[in-house]
C-alpha positions in Angstrom: 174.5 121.5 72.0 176.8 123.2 69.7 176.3 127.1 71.9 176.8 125.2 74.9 180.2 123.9 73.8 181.1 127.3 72.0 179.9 129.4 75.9 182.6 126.9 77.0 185.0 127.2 74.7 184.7 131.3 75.6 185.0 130.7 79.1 188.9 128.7 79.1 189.6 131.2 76.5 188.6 133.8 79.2 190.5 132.0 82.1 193.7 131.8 80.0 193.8 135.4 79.3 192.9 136.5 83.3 195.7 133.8 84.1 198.2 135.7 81.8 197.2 139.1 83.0 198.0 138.0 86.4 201.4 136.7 85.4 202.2 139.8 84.2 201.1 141.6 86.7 203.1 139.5 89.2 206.5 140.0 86.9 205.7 143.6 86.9 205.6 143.5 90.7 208.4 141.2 91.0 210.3 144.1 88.8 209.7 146.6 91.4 210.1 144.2 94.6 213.6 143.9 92.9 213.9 148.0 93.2 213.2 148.1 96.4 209.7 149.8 95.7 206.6 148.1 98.2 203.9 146.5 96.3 200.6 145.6 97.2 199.3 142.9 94.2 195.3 143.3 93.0 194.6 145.8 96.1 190.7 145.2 95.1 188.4 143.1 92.7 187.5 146.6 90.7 190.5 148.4 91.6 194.1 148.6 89.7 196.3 145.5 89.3 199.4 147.3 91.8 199.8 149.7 94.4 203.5 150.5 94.5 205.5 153.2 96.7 209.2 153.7 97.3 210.0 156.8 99.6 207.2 159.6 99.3 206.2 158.0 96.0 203.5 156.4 94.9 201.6 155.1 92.0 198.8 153.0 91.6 199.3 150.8 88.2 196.9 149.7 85.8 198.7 146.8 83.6 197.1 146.1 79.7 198.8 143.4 77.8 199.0 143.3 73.4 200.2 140.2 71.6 202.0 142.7 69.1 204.4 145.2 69.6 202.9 148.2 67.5 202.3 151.3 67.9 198.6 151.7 66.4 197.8 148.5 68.8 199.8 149.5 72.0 199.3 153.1 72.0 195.3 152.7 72.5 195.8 150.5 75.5 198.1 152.8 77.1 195.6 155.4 76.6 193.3 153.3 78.3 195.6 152.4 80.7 196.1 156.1 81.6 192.4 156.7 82.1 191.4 153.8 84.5 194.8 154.4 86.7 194.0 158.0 87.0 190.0 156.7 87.7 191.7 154.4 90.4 194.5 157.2 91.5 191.5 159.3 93.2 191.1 156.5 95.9 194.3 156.1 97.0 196.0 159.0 99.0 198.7 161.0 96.9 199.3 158.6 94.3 200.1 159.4 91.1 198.8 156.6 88.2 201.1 154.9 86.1 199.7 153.4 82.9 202.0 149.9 81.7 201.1 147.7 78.6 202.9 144.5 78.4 204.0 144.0 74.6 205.7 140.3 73.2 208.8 142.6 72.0 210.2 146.2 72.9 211.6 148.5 70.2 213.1 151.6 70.5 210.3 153.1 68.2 207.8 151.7 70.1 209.1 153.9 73.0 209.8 156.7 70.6 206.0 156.6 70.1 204.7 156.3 73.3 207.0 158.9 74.4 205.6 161.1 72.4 202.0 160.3 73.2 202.7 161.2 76.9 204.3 164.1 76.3 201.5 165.9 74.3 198.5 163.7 75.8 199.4 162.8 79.8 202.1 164.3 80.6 200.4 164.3 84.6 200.7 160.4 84.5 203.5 157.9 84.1 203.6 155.6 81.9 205.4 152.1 81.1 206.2 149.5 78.3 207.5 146.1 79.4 208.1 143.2 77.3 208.1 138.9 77.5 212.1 139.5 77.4 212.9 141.5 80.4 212.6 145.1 78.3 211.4 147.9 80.1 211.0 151.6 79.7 209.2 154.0 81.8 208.8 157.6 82.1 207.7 159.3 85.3 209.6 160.4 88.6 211.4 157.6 90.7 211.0 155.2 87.6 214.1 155.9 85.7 216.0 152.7 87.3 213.6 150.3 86.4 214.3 150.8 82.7 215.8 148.2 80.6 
């Protein structure tokens, strides 16, 4: 009885944290819709979370979300992030991928950090850090506006 209830237990814990990877995704999108860029929202079940464009640009987005602002936790989900958008970049004509990890607070050495990552580790992708405050930085052509 008792790994029936835990299996359960697993499960909501599982729904919650799909249902708050889906809200982020949607505030990302909402950030863009506010710029102006198109978005297309979960363009597949095994594809990235967006699909956005804004003149000849486009990037295809793969969102990861950390309870903790820090470096040594966000930096290895923006390196993930970087690998499955450029994985999911190949199917999409000339689209660029954009790797974003959604973080509880944004600090300026946070994006010192991740700066630096990009620049000696993917500089051929963009990258993103957003926070639960309305923070944003990006780097990568036609992003510049979005920051915050």
């Amino acid at each position: 009885m008792a790994v029936l209830y835990n299996a359960a237990m697993l499960a909501d814990e599982h729904q919650v944290v799909e249902s708050k990877g889906r809200a982020h995704a949607r505030a990302l999108a909402d950030v863009f819709n506010e710029h102006d860029w198109s978005v297309m929202l979960e363009p597949g079940i095994s594809g990235p979370d967006l699909v956005v464009s804004k003149g000849g640009r486009r990037y295809v987005v793969e969102l990861k979300s950390s309870v903790e602002g820090r470096a040594d936790r966000a930096i290895p989900l923006l390196s993930q992030a970087i690998l499955q958008a450029m994985h999911h970049a190949g199917r999409f004509p000339a689209a660029q991928p954009l790797a974003v990890v959604q973080v509880s607070r944004l600090t300026r050495a946070l994006c010192k950090h991740a700066s630096r990552f990009h620049a000696d580790y993917a500089p051929y992708s963009a990258v993103g850090l957003i926070d639960d405050e309305g923070g944003r930085w990006f780097e990568g052509e036609g992003l510049e506006a979005l920051n915050a």
